[in-house]
C-alpha positions as CSV (number, residue, x, y, z in Angstrom):
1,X,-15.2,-11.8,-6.4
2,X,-12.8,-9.3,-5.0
3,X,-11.7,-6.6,-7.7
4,X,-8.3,-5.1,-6.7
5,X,-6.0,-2.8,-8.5
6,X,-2.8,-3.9,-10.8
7,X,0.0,-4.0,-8.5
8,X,3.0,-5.7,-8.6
9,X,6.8,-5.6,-7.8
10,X,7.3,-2.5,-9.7
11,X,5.2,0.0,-7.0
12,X,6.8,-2.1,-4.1
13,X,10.5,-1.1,-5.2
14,X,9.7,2.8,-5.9
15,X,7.7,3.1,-2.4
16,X,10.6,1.4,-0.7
17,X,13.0,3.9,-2.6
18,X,11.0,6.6,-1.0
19,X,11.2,4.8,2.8
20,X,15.1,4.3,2.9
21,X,15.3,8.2,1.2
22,X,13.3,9.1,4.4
23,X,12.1,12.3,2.1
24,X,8.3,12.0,2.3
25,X,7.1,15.2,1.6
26,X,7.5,16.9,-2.2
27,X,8.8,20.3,-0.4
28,X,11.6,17.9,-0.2
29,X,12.0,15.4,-2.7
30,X,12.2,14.7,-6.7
31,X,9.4,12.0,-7.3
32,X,6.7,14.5,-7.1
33,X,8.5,16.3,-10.0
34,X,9.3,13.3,-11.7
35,X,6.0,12.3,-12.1
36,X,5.2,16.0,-13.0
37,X,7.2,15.7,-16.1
38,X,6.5,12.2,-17.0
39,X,3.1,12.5,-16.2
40,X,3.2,16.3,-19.3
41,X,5.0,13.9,-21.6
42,X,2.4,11.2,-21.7
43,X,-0.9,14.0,-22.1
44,X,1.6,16.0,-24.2
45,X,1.3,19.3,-22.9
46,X,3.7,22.0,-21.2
47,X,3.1,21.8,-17.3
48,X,1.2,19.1,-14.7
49,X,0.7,20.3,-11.3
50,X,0.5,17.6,-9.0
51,X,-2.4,17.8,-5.9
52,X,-3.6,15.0,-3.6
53,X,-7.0,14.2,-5.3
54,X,-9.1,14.9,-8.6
55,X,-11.1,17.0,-6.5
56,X,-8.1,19.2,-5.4
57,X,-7.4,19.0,-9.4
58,X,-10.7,20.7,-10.6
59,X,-11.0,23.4,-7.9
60,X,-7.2,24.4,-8.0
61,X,-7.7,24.8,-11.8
62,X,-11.0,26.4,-11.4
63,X,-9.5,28.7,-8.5
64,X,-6.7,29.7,-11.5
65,X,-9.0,30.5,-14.2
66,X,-10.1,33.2,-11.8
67,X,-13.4,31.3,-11.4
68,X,-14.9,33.2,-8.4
69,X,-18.1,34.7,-6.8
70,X,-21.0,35.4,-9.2
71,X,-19.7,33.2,-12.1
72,X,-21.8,30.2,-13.7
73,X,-19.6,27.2,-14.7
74,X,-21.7,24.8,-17.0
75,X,-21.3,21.2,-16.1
76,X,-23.1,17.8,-17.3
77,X,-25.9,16.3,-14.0
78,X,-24.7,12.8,-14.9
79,X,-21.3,12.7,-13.8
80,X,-19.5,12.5,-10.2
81,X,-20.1,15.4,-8.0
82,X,-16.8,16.4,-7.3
83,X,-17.7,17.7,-11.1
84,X,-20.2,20.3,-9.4
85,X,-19.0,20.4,-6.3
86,X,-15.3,22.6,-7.3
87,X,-17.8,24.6,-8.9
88,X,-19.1,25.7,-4.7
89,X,-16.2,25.3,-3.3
90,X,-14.3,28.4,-6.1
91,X,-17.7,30.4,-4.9
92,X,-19.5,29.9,-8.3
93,X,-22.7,28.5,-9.4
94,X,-23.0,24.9,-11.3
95,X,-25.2,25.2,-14.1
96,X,-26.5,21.8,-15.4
97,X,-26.5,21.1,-19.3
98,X,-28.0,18.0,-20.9
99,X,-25.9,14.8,-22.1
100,X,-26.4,12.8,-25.1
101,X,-28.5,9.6,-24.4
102,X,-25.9,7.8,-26.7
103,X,-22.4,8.9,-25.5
104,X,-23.5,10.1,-22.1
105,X,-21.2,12.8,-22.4
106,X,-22.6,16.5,-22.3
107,X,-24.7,17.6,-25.2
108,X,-22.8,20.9,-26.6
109,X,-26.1,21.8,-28.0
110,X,-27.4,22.4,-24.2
111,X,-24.2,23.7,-23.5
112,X,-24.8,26.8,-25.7
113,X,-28.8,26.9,-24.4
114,X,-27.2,27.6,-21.1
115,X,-24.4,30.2,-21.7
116,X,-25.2,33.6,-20.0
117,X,-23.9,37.0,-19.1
118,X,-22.0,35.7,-16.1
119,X,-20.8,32.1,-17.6
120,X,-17.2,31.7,-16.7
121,X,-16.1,28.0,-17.6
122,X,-17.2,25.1,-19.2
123,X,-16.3,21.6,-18.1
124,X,-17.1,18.9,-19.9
125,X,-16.6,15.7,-18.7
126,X,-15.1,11.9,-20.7
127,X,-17.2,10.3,-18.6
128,X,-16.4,6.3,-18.9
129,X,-13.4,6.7,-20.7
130,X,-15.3,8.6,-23.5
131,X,-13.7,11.6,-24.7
132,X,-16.7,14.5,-25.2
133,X,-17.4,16.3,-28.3
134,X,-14.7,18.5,-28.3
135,X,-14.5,20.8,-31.2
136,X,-18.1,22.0,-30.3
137,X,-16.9,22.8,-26.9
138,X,-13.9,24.7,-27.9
139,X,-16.4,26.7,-30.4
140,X,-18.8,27.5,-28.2
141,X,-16.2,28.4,-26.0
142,X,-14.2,30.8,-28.0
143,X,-17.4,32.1,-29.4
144,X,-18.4,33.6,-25.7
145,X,-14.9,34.0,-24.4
146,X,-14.8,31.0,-22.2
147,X,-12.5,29.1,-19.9
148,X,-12.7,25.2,-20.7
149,X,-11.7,22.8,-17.8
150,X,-11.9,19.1,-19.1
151,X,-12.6,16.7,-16.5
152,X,-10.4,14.0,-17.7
153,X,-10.8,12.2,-14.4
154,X,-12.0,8.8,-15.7
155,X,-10.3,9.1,-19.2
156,X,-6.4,8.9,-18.4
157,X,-5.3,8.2,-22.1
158,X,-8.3,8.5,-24.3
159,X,-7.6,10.7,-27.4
160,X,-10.3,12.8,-29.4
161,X,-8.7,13.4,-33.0
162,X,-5.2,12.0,-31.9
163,X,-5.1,14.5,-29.4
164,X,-5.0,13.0,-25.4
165,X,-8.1,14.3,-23.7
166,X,-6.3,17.0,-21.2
167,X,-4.6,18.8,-23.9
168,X,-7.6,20.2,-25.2
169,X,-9.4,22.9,-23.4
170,X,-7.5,25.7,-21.2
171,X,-6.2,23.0,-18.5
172,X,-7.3,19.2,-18.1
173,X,-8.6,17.9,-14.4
174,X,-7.1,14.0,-13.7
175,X,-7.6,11.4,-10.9
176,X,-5.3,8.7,-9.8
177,X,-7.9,7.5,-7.4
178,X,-7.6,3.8,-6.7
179,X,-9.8,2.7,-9.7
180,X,-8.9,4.7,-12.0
181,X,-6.7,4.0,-15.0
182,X,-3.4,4.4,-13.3
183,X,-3.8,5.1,-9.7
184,X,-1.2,7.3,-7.2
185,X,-1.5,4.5,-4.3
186,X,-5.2,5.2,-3.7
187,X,-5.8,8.8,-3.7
188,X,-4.0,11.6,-6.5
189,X,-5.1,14.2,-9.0
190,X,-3.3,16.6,-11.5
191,X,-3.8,19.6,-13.8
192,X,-2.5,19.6,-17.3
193,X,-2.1,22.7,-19.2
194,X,-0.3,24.7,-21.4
195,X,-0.8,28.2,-20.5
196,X,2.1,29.4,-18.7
197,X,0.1,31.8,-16.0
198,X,-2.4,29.5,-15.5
199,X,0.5,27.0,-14.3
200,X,2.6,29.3,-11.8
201,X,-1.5,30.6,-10.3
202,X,-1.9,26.7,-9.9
203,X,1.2,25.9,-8.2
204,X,0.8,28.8,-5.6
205,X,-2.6,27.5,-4.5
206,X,-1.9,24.1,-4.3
207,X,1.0,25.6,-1.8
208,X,-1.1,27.7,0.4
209,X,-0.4,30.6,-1.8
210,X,3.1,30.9,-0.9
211,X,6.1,31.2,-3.4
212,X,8.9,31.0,-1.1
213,X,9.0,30.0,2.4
214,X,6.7,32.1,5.0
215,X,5.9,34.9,2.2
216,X,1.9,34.8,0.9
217,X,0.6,36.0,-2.2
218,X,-2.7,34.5,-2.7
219,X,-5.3,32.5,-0.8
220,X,-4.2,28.6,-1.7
221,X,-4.6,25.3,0.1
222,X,-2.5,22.3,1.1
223,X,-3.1,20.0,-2.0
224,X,0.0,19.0,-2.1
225,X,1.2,15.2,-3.4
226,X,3.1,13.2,-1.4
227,X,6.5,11.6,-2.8
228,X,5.0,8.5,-2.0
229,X,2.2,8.4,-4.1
230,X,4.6,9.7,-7.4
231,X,6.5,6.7,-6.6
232,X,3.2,5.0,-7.0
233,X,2.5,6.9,-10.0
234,X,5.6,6.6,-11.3
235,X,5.4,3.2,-11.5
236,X,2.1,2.8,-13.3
237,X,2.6,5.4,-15.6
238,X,5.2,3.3,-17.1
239,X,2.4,0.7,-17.8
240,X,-0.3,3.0,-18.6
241,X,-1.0,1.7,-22.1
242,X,-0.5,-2.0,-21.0
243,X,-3.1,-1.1,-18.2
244,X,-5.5,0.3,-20.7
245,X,-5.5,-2.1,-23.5
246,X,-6.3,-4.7,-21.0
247,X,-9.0,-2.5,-20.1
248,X,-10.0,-2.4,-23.5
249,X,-9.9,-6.6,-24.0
250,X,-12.3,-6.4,-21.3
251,X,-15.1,-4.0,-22.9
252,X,-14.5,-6.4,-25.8
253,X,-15.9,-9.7,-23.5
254,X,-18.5,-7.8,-22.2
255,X,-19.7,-6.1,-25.5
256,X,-18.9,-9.3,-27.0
257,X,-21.2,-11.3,-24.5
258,X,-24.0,-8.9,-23.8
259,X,-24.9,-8.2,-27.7
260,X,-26.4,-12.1,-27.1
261,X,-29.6,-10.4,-26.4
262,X,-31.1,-7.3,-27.3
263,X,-32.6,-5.2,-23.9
264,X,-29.1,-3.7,-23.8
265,X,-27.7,-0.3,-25.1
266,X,-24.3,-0.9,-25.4
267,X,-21.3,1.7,-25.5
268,X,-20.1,2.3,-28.9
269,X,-16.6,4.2,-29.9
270,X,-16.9,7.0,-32.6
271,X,-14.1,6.8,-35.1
272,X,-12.5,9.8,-34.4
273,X,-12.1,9.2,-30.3
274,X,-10.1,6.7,-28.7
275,X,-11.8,5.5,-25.1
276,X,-10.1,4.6,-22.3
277,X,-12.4,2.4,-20.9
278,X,-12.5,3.5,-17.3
279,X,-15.9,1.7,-16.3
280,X,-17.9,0.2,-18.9
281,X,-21.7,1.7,-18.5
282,X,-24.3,-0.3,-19.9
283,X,-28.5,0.9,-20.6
284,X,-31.0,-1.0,-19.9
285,X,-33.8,-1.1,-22.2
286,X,-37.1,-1.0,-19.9
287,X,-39.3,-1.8,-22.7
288,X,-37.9,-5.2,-22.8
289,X,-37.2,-6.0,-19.7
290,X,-40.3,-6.8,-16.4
291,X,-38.2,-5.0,-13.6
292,X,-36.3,-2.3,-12.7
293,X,-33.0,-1.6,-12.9
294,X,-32.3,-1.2,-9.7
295,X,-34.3,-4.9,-8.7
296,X,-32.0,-6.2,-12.2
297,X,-29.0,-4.5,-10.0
298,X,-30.0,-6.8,-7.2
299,X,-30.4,-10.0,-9.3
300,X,-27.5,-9.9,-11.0
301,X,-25.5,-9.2,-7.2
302,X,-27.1,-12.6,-6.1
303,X,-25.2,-14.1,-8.9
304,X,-21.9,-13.1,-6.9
305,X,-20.7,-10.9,-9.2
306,X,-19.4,-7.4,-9.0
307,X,-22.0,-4.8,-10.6
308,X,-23.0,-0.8,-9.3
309,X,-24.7,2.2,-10.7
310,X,-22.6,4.8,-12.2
311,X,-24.6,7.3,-11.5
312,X,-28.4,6.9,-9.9
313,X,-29.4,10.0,-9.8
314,X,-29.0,13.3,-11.4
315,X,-26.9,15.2,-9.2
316,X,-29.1,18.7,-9.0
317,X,-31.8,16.2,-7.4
318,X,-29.4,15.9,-5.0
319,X,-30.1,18.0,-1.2
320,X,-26.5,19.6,-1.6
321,X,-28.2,21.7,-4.7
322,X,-31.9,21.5,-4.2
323,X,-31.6,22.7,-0.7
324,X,-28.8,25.0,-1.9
325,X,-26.5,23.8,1.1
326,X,-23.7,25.2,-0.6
327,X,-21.0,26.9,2.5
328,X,-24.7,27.7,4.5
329,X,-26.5,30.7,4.5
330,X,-27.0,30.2,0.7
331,X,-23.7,30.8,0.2
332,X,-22.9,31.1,-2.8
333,X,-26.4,31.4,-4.3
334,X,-27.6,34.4,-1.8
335,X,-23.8,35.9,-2.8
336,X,-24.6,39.6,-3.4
337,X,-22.0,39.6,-7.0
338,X,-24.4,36.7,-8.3
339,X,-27.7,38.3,-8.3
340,X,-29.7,36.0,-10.1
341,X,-32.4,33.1,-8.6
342,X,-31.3,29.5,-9.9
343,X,-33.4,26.8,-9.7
344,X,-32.7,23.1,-9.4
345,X,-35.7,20.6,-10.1
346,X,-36.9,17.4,-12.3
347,X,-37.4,17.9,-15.9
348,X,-34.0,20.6,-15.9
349,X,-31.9,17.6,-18.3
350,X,-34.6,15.0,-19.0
351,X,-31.9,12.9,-21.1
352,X,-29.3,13.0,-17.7
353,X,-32.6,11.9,-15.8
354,X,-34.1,9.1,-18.3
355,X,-29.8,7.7,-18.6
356,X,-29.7,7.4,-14.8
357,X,-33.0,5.3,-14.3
358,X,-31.3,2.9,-16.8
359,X,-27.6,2.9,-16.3
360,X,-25.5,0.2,-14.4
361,X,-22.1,-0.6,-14.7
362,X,-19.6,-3.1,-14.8
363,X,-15.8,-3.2,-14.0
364,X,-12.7,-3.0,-16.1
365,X,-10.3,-3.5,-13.5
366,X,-6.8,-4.6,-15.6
367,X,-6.9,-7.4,-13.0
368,X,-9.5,-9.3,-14.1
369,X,-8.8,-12.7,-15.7
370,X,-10.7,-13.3,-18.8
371,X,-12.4,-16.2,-17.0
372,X,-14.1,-13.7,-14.6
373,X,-15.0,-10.9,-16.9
374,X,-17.0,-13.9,-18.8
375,X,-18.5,-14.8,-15.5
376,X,-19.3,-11.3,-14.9
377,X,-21.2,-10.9,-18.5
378,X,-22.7,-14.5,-18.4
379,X,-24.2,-13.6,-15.3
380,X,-25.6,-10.2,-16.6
381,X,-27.0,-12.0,-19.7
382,X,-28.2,-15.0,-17.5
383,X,-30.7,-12.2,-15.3
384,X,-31.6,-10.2,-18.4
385,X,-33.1,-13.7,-20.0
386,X,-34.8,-14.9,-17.0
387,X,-36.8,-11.0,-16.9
388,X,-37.1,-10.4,-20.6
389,X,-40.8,-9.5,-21.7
């Protein structure tokens, strides 16, 4: 079963626009700003800067926080590492917090454990789809005088209290990556915000710094989108909640399907949050089950039937943090403004660690048929049967 991306006629017409135009690149063209504004309409908030990947997203917004050497930024283990890694690449230190076993989101509660004399920024993360507890963030945030950076990457129209996740904190982190919830023609990312500084600081380092042409004010990057993919984006955004309620139709088979036997923990959907349904994460209950998860991974893959791991591992068990590879030398952890001796090791978020020995995950792709997302489930439930204690 081959799981591709919702495309139709739509994204063929606005990346033909762009061809004939001949204007490629957004230094000369009017998608990129288009999609800009479109794009700050939809998350309802004042600016979106446009950049070429989520990744670019959290360390440009990170980079204009004035996140720099000798901060802490405090970030959930059980999330992708691009999460952490903005965190090294701004000069900074990642400090890991806990998640809750039930949302899987960041515990705010661990959050608070970890706040220090040289915290900076906090980022929670929607992981799934799943908007994070919020309000606790923002307290504990204005309580120490921090910056909050949600990573809304996997969330592209969830709400928390009838607010779009994005709006939130200080500025909101998005990818357009080809499976998430709209895409940019593969690759894309975007800050949402509405502080007004924090906007013009963003747009100079996406453009190496430079406000007009040749002149250099600060140290920036190229992370600029091409008009290509804001056609792309353009075109999807105008289908974004189509996109997402099928995504949410899906959940429904699987949830639907899956509660047929009881070694799953399923996601659920707090009243007061709206999910977007990105991936839909399910827990396997080992107690009930006579394998692994990764051998019930492999079973259910000889079924023919799409299924991964969202995420295996912890990421500060990972050899870019235990080994503190960082930019080499130590770099930033030896960094002289720091000063302090971090340590990454088993045991440092025991509910991130007991989530990913269970977790695996199945796909919400808009472009499933009904007929496969049952085949999908059916073939989940099928292995889970055959193993069950």
């Amino acid at each position: 079963m081959i799981i591709k991306p919702p495309i139709d006629l739509d994204e063929v017409i606005e990346i033909l626009s762009v061809l004939r135009d001949g204007t490629l690149s957004m230094l000369r063209g009017s998608r990129v700003k288009m999609f800009e504004e479109e794009f700050a309409r939809f998350i309802g908030v004042k600016h979106v800067i446009a950049v070429s990947s989520g990744t670019a997203a959290l360390h440009v917004a990170l980079k204009a926080m004035g996140v720099g050497p000798g901060d802490e930024v405090i970030v959930p283990p059980f999330t992708f590492v691009a999460t952490a890694t903005a965190v090294l690449h701004s000069n900074a230190i990642p400090v890991f917090a806990d998640i809750d076993r039930e949302t899987l989101n960041i515990d705010p509660a661990s959050v608070e454990e970890r706040v220090s004399e040289r915290t900076k920024a906090i980022i929670p993360v929607h992981l799934c789809g799943l908007p994070a507890e919020m309000d606790e963030i923002m307290r504990i945030a204005k309580a120490h005088g921090l910056k909050v950076l949600e990573d809304a990457a996997q969330a592209i129209g969830a709400e928390y209290r009838g607010v779009k996740v994005g709006a939130i904190g200080d500025a909101g982190a998005f990818s357009f990556y080809q499976s998430k919830n709209i895409t940019t023609g593969g690759e894309g990312g975007a800050i949402a915000t509405n502080d007004d500084d924090l906007a013009e600081r963003a747009r100079l380092i996406r453009h190496h710094g430079e406000p007009r042409w040749y002149h250099y004010v600060l140290l920036g990057y190229n992370y600029r989108m091409t008009e290509m993919q804001a056609a792309f984006g353009l075109a999807q955004l105008r289908k974004v909640d189509k996109l997402n309620e099928r995504r949410r139709e899906i959940a429904k088979i699987y949830h639907d399907e899956l509660s047929k036997v009881d070694c799953f923990i399923l996601p659920q959907e707090p009243s007061h949050m709206k999910h977007a349904w990105h991936i839909y994460n399910v827990l396997l209950d080992l107690n009930k089950i006579r394998i692994s998860r990764d051998k019930f991974v492999e079973a259910v893959r000889r079924e023919n039937v799409p299924i991964s791991v969202a995420y295996p591992s912890v990421l500060y068990l990972e050899p870019i943090f235990i080994e503190k590879i960082g930019h080499g030398r130590g770099c930033p952890w030896s960094c002289p403004f720091y000063g302090k001796n971090i340590e990454y090791k088993r045991g440092l978020c025991p509910n991130a660690e007991w989530v990913s020995e269970r977790v695996f995950t199945l796909t919400t792709m808009p472009s499933l048929t009904d007929e496969e997302a049952l085949d999908i489930a059916r073939a989940v439930v099928k292995v889970a049967k055959y193993y069950m204690r």
